[in-house]
C-alpha positions as CSV (number, residue, x, y, z in Angstrom):
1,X,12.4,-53.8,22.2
2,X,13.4,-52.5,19.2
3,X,10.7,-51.2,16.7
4,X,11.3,-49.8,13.3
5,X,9.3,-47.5,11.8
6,X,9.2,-46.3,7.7
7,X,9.0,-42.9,7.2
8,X,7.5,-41.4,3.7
9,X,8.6,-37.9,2.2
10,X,7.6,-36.0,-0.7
11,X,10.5,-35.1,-2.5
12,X,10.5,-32.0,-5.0
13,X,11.9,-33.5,-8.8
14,X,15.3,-31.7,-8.8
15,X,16.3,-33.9,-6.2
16,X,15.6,-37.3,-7.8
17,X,19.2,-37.6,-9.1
18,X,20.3,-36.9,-5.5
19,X,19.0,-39.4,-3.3
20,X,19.6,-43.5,-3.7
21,X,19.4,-46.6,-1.6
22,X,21.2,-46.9,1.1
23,X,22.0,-43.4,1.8
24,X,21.8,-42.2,5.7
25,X,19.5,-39.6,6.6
26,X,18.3,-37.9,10.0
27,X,14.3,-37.8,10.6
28,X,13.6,-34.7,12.7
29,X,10.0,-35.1,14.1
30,X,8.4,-32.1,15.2
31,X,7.9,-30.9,19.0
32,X,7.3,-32.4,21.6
33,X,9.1,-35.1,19.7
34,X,12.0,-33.6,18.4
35,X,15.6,-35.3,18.1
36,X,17.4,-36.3,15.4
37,X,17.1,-39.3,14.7
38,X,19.5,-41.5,12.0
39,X,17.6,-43.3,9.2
40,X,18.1,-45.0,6.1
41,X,16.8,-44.5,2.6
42,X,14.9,-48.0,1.5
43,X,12.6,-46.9,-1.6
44,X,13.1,-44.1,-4.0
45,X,10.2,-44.1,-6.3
46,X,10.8,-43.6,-9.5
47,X,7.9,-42.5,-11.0
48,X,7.6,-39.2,-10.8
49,X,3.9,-37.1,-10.1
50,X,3.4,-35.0,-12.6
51,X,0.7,-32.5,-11.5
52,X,3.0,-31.8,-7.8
53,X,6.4,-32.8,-9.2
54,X,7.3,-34.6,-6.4
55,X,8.4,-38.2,-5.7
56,X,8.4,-40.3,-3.0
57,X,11.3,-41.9,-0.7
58,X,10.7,-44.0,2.3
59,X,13.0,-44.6,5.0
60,X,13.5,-47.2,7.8
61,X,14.4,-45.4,11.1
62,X,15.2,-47.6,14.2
63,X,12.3,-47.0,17.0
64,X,13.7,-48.4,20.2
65,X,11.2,-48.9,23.0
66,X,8.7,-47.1,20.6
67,X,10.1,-44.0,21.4
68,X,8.6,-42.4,19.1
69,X,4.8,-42.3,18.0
70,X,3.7,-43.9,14.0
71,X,2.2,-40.5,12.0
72,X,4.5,-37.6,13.7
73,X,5.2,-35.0,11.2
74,X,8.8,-35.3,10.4
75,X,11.4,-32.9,8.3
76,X,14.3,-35.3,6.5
77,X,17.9,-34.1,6.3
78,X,19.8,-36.4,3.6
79,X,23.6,-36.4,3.8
């Protein structure tokens, strides 16, 4: 069974320009977790929040057999 789940990052503003649609990633969730694990970039906000200066980017990462739990604190790598 294949799951899928959507990952959401905050993304400081100098790297708005940087990330688009479509572009790979790897999700890194923390221990015991861990793994790297290949995603894609579906959503770049863009609006950005003006009192953090952030924006958001969510990204679809395959889950098969549910390997790996909804609301694990992840780091992103883009490529």
């Amino acid at each position: 069974n294949v799951g899928v789940l959507h990952v959401e990052a905050l993304l400081p503003l100098d790297a708005h320009r940087q990330v688009r649609k479509g572009q790979s990633a790897f999700v890194i969730p923390e221990n015991p977790i861990g793994g790297r694990h290949p995603a894609t970039v579906e959503v770049v906000d863009p609006v950005i929040d003006a009192a953090s200066g952030t924006f958001g980017v969510r990204l679809e990462l395959p889950n098969p057999g549910h390997a790996i739990p909804a609301g694990v604190k992840c780091r992103v790598v883009f490529q």
